[in-house]
Structure formats: structure tokens, C-alpha cells
C-alpha positions as CSV (number, residue, x, y, z in Angstrom):
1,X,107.7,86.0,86.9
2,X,108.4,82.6,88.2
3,X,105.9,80.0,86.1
4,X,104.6,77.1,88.1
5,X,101.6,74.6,87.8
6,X,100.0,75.5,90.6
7,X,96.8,78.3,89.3
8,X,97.1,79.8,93.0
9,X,101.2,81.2,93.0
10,X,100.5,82.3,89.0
11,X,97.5,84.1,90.2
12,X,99.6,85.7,93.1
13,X,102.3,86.7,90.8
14,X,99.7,88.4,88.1
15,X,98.1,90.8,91.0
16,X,101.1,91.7,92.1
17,X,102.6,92.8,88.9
18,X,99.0,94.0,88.0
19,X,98.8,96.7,91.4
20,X,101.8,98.4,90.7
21,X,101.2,99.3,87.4
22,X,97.6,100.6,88.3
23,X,99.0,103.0,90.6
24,X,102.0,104.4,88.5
25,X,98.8,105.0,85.6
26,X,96.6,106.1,87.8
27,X,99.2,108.7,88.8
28,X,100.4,109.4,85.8
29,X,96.5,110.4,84.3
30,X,96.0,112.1,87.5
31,X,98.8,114.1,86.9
32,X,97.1,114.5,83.0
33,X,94.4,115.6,84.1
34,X,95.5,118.3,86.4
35,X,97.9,120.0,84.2
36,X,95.3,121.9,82.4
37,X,94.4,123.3,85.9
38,X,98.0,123.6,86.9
39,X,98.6,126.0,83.7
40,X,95.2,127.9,84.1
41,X,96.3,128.9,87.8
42,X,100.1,129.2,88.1
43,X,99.8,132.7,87.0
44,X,97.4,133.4,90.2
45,X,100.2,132.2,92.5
46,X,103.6,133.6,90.8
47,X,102.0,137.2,89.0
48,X,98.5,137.9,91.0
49,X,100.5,136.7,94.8
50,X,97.3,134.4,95.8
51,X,99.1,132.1,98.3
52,X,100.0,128.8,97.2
53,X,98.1,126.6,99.9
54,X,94.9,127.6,98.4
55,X,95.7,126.5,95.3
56,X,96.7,123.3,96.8
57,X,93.5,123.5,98.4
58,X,91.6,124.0,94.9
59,X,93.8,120.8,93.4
60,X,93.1,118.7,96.1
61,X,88.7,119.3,96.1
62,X,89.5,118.7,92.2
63,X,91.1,115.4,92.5
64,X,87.9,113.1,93.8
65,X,86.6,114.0,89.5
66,X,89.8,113.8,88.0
67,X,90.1,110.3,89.8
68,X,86.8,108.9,89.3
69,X,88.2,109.6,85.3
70,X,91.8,108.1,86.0
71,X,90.8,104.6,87.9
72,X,88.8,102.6,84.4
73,X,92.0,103.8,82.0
74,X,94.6,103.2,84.7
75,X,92.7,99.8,85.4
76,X,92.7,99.1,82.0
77,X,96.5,99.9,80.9
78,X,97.5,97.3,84.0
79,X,95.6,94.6,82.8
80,X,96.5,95.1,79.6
81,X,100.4,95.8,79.9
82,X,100.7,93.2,82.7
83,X,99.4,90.2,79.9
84,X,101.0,92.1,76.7
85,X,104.2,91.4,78.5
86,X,103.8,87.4,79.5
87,X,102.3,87.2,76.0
88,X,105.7,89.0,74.4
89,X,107.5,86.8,76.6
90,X,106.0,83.9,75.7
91,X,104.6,83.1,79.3
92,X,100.8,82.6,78.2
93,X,102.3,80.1,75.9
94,X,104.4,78.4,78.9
95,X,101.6,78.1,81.0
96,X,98.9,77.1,78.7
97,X,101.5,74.1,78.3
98,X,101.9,73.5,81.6
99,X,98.3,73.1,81.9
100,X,96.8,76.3,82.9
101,X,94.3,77.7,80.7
102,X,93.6,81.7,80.1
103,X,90.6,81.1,82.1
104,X,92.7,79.5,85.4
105,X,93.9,83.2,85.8
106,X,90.8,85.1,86.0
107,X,90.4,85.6,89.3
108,X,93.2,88.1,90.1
109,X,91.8,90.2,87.3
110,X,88.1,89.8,88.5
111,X,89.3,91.1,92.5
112,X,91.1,93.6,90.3
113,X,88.7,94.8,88.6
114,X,85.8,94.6,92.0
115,X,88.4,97.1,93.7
116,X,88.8,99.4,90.4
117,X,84.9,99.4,90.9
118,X,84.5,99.9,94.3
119,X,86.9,102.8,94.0
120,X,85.2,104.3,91.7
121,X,82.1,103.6,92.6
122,X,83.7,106.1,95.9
123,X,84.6,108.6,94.3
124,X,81.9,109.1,91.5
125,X,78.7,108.2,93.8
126,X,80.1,110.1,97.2
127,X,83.1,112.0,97.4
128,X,83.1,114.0,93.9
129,X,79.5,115.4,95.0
130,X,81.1,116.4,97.6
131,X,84.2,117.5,96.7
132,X,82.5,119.6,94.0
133,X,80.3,121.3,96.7
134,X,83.8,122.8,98.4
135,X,85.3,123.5,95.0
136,X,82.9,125.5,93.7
137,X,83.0,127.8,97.1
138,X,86.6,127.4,96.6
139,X,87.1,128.7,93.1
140,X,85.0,131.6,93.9
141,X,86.7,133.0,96.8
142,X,90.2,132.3,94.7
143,X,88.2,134.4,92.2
144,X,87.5,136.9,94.8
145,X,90.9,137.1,96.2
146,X,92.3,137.7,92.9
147,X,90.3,140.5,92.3
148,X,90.8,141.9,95.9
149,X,94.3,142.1,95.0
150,X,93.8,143.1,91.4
151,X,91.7,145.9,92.9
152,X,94.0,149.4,93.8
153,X,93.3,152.5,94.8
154,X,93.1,155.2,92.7
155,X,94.2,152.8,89.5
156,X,92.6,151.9,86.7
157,X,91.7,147.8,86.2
158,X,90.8,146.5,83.5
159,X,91.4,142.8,85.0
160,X,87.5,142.1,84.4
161,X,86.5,141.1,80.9
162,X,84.7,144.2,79.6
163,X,84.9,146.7,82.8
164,X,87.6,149.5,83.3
165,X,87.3,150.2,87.2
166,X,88.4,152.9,89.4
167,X,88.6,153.1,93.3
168,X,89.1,156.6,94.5
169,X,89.7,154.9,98.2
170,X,90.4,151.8,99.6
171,X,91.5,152.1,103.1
172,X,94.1,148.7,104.3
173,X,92.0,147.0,106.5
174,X,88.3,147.5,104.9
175,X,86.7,146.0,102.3
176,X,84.3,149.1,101.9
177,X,85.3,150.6,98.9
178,X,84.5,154.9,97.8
179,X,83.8,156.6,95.0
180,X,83.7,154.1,92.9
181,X,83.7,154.4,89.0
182,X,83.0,151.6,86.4
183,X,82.8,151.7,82.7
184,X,80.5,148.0,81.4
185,X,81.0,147.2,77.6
186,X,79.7,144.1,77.7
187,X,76.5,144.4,76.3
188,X,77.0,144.9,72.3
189,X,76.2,148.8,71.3
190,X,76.0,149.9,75.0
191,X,78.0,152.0,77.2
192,X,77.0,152.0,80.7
193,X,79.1,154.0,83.5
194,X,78.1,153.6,86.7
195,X,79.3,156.1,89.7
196,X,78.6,154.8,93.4
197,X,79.7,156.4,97.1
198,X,80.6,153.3,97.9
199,X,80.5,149.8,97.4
200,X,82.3,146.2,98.3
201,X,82.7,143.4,96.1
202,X,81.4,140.1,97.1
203,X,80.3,136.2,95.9
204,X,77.1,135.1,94.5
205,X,77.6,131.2,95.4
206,X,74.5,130.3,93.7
207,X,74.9,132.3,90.0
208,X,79.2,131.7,90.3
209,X,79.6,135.5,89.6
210,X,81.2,137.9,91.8
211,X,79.2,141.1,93.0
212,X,79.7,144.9,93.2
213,X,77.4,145.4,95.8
214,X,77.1,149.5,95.2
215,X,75.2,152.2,97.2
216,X,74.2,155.7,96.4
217,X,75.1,156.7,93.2
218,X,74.0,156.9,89.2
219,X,74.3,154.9,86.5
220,X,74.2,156.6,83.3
221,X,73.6,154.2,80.0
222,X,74.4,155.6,76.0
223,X,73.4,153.9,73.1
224,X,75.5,154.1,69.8
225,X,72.2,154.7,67.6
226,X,70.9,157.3,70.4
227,X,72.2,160.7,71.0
228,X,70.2,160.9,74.4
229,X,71.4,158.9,77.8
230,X,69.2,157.4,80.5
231,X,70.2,157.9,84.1
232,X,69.3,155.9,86.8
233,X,69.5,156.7,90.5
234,X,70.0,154.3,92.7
235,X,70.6,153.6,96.5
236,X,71.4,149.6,96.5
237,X,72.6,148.1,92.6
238,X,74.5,144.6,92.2
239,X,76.7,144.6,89.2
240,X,77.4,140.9,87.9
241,X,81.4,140.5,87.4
242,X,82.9,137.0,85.4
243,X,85.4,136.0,88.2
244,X,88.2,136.0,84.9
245,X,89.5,133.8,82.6
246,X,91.3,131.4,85.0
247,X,87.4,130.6,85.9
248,X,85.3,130.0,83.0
249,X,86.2,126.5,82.8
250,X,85.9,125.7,86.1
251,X,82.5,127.7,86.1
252,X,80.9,125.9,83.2
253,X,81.8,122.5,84.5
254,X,81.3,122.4,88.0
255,X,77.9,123.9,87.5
256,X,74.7,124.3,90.3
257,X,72.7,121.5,90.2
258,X,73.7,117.6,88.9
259,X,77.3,117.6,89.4
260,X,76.5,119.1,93.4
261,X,73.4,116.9,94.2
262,X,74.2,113.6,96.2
263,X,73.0,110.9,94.3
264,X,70.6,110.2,96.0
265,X,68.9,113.1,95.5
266,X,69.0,113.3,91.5
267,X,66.0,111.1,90.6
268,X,63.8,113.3,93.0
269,X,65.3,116.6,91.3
270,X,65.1,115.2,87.5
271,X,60.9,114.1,89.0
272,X,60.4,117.5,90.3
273,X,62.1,119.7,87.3
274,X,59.7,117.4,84.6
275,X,56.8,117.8,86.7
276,X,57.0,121.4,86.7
277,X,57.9,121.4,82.6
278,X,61.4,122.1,82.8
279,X,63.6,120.0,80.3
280,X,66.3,120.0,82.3
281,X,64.9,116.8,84.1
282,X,66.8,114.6,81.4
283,X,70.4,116.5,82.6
284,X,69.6,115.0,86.0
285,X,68.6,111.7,85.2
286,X,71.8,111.4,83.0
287,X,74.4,112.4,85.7
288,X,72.4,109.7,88.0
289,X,73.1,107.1,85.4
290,X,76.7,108.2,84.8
291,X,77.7,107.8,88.3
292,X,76.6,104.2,88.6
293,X,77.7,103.1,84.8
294,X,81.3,104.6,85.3
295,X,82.0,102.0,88.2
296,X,80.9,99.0,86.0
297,X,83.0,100.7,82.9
298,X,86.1,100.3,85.4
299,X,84.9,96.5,85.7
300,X,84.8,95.5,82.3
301,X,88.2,97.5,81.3
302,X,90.0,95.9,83.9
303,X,88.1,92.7,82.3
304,X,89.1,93.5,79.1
305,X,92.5,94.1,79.3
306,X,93.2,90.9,80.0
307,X,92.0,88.8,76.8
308,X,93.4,92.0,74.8
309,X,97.4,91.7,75.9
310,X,97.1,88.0,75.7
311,X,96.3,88.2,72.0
312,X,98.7,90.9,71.2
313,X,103.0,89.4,70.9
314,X,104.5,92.7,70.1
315,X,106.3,94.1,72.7
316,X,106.6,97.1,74.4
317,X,104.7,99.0,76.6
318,X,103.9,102.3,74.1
319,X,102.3,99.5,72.4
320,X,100.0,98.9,75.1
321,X,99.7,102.0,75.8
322,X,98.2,103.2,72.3
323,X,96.2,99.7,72.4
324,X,95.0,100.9,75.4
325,X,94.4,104.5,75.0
326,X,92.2,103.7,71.7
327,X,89.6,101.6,73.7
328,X,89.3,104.1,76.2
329,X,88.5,107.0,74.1
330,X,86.5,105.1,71.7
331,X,84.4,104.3,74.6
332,X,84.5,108.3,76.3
333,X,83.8,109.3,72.5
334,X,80.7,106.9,72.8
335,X,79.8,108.4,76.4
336,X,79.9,112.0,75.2
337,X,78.0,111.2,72.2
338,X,74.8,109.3,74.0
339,X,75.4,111.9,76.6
340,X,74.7,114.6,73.7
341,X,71.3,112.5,72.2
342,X,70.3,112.2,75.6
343,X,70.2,115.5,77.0
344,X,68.3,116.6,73.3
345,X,65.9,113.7,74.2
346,X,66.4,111.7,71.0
347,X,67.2,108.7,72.9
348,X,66.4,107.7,76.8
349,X,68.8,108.7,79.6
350,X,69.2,104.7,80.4
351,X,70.3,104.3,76.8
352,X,72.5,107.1,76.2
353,X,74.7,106.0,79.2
354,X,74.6,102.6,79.3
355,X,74.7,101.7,75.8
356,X,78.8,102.3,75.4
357,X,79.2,100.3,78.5
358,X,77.2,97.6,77.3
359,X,79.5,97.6,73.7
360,X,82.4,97.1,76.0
361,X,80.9,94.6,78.1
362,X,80.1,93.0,74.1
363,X,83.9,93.7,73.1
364,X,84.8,91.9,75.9
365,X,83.1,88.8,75.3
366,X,84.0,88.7,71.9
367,X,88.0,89.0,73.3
368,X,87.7,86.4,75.5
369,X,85.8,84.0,72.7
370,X,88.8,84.6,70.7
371,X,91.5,83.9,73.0
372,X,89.6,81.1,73.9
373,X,89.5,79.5,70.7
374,X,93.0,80.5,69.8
375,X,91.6,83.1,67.3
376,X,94.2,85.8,67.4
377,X,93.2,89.6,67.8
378,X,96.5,91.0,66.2
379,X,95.9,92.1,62.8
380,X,99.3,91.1,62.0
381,X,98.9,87.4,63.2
382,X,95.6,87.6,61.8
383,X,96.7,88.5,58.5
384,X,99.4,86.0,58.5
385,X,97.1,83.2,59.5
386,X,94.9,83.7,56.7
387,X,97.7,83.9,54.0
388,X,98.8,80.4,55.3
389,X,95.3,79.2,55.2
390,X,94.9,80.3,51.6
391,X,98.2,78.6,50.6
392,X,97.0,75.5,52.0
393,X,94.0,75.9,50.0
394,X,95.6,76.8,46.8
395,X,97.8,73.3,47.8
């Protein structure tokens, strides 16, 4: 990087080798993040033949959460590798000798960190609600279609966890299943069967369950410490199905309520569920506050890189990277924790989510004092300046 007096052609020069290493993070902990899905759902494409433009379909309605995740580290690794490097190259030291102080280069970081911000600020407060909306009705039409497919006649599946199923007759071009046959173990010391004329399966949007939707037939339930069984006619049953094992995540996470609501309908939701004695108020309230405090957490990372790589003179960007990596999930470690006293009500919502942000926004302060003063953050240094301060004193 060409070094010059002038604040305004450094500042230049630090923003543009700042932007591309944000975008080659931020892809590469997009790419993180989506392998757990990638491996969860390959086997629906290459062994169950669900065609692969859904499941691009699925990744892309995932990518607005996975994003709103990726933008505060990738912020943070690029302000932090982008100074560890002038600092290992001696550049901070070059320029502070030239005349321009630490502080002189501020602003690129600070429109840096506004965009990291106002993208996530996008993506958490308007397009993940969203984009959560669609995945959900996504995931459960995948889950459909792989049990459509799993589903033959006159075979016996056993793709449902704790149901063996039999189709006597599934014509090609119907959904309208006969003489149906299903065996439920799922409940502990009970053996239901269940015989139907016909039936269709179908998706329950609003419990994330598929649905045997059965007609005319019997179930007949047997208890291990009962020798007698209870039979039930019916004409119309629903049997709840788990859409598999490529789903429970995605169930459990994307669930109804806080992570669907536009914001600016949780704080009505979180009033109306503790009006009505629910304590799931507090689940809502915390959501509302994560959306806004994940925007300013962008902020200060991208703020705190900076004071961090300029105190660090080991080179090497794994360095960074682990430097980097360790704020980050100290302060996600801190999020999940508050989020987990929160939602038991030993602290407030406001609290739980804001408190990590404001111990970064403290960390951050206490960086720049340093750096300021020419107070070193590495431990090494650190540990070498006070061995040379207690020669002197033994002197």
C-alpha cells in the first residue's frame, strides 16, 4: 500500500483493501454456514430424486439468516486482518511518523462499519422475516415431496420415524391413496394400527407436520400391560407424521411465531401473549431486541477490529483469524447465554440482549485507549515491556 501524508489517499487505500476482504469472509462463513444444510439434504437430491432446483430454492430462502450471521464476523476479520497486516509490516509505525495518527484513519472504518450495519440491519429487520415465511412453506413441501416419492404401492415404508406404511393402491396421476395400512409406535407401550379406504397425505403449515388425512376405516390401539384392544371407527382421522430427519432442524429453528413476525409486529404479539398469561411474551420481546442489537454488534466489530490488528505485530492471517474468531464467539457465547436468562425471566429482555453488545462496545473503548497511549495489547509485547521495565527498576 502506497504510504503518503495526505489522511485522505491512506484512508482510500485502507477501504479498498478493507472491501475485498469482507466479501471473500463473508463468503467464506456463508459457505460455513450452509454446509450443515448442504450435508442434511444432498441425500434428498442424489438417493430420494427430489429435483435439485428446489433445493436451490431451499438454500437460497436460507441465506437472508445465514447472512445476517456472516456480515459482524466477516466485518470484523477485514478490519482486523487489513490493520494486522500494516501493523506486521510496520506501516502503522511509518505513518504515525509521518504524521498521521491511529485516529486520522477512522473514517474508512466508521463508513465500513455504517454499511456492515445497514446490511444487516436488511437482512435481520426485513428480509430474514421474510425469507423465513417462504422457507418454512418450502421445507415442508420438500418434506412432502420426499415422502410422495418414498411412498409405493403395495410396499412397505418405514421412511417415517416410528410408522411402517402400506399402500394397497396408488394410481400415477392421483394423490388419493386406498386401502391404506399403518402401524404407529411412537407412543412408549402402545401399538396403534390404523386401516383406512383411503386417504392422501398433506401439510399442516401451521404445526410443521405432514398429514394423513384418512377416511373410512378403524383404528385398533393394544396396550403392552392390556390383553384387550380398543377400536375406533372413524369416517375423517388426521395422523401427525415428522416430515424426517432431514427436517428436525430446520423445524425447531424456523419455528411459528418470532422468527416469522415482521418486526414490527413483535412488541404487539409479546403485549398480547402477557396480557393473556402466556410466558411466551418474553420469547418475543427477545427476538425484537435481537434484530436491532445484531446491526450495532456489526458496528462495533467492524470498530474493533481496527485498534485490535494495530496492536498485534505477528504476522499472518490464521493469526487474525483465530484473534478474530475468539471475539466473535465470546461475544455469540454471551448472546446465547442472556438469551437463555432471558427467556427463563431471570434478567430483562433489554438486558439479556444488549448487555454482550454493550461489553464489546466497552472492549472497544478500552482497544482504542491502548493504542492510543501506545499501551500494547499483545501479550507477548506486553510481557516483554514489563520485563524491561522491571530491569530498569532493579537498575
Amino acid at each position: 500500500m502506497a504510504l503518503s501524508s495526505s489522511p485522505h489517499l491512506v484512508n482510500a487505500s485502507v477501504f479498498r483493501e478493507t472491501l475485498p476482504s469482507f466479501l471473500v469472509n463473508l463468503l467464506v462463513f456463508t459457505f460455513i454456514l450452509l454446509m450443515a444444510r448442504v450435508m442434511s439434504l444432498t441425500d434428498l437430491v442424489v438417493g430420494k430424486g427430489v429435483e435439485l432446483r428446489v433445493i436451490v430454492r431451499v438454500f437460497a430462502l436460507a441465506l437472508p439468516k445465514m447472512l445476517s450471521m456472516a456480515i459482524p464476523m466477516a466485518a470484523l476479520l477485514a478490519s482486523l486482518t487489513t490493520f494486522l497486516r500494516m501493523s506486521a509490516d510496520s506501516e502503522i509505525t511509518v505513518l504515525k511518523a509521518s504524521g498521521v495518527s491511529l485516529y486520522q484513519l477512522l473514517p474508512p472504518v466508521l463508513i465500513f462499519g455504517l454499511a456492515a450495519a445497514t446490511l444487516t440491519a436488511v437482512f435481520n429487520v426485513w428480509l430474514t422475516p421474510l425469507a423465513n415465511i417462504r422457507f418454512r412453506a418450502e421445507i415442508m413441501t420438500l418434506a412432502k415431496a420426499r415422502a410422495d416419492l418414498a411412498i409405493k404401492e403395495q410396499v412397505f415404508v418405514r421412511e417415517f420415524p416410528g410408522l411402517t406404511i402400506y399402500v394397497g393402491q396408488l394410481p400415477a396421476h392421483s394423490e388419493t391413496m386406498s386401502n391404506i395400512i399403518i402401524n404407529d409406535r411412537r407412543s412408549p407401550g402402545e401399538n396403534t394400527l390404523v386401516v383406512a379406504r383411503t386417504g392422501l397425505l398433506d401439510i399442516d403449515l401451521a404445526q410443521q407436520v405432514l398429514l394423513f388425512r384418512l377416511h373410512n376405516g378403524v383404528i385398533d390401539r393394544m396396550y403392552q400391560n392390556r390383553e384387550s384392544v380398543d377400536s375406533i371407527f372413524f369416517d375423517t382421522y388426521e395422523l401427525k407424521v415428522s416430515p424426517g430427519s432431514e427436517f428436525e432442524g430446520d423445524s425447531g429453528f424456523f419455528s411459528l411465531g418470532r422468527s416469522e413476525l415482521p418486526t414490527g409486529q413483535l412488541r404487539a404479539e409479546a403485549t398480547r401473549l402477557e396480557k393473556s398469561g402466556r410466558s411466551g411474551f418474553k420469547t418475543y420481546l427477545l427476538e425484537w431486541h435481537r434484530r436491532f442489537s445484531f446491526p450495532v454488534a456489526a458496528f462495533l466489530m467492524a470498530l474493533i477490529g481496527m485498534p485490535l490488528g494495530a496492536s498485534f505485530r505477528t504476522k499472518g492471517r490464521n493469526f487474525g483469524l483465530v484473534i478474530g474468531l475468539g471475539v466473535f464467539v465470546l461475544y455469540y457465547a454471551l448472546f446465547s447465554f442472556g438469551w437463555t436468562l432471558g427467556e427463563s425471566g431471570q434478567i430483562a429482555p433489554l438486558l439479556a440482549i444488549w448487555f454482550p453488545v454493550f461489553l464489546v462496545l466497552a472492549l472497544a473503548l478500552w482497544l482504542w485507549r491502548g493504542v492510543n497511549n501506545l499501551q500494547p495489547v499483545d501479550p507477548g509485547e506486553a510481557w516483554s515491556r514489563w520485563l524491561r521495565q522491571r530491569r530498569r527498576a532493579r537498575a
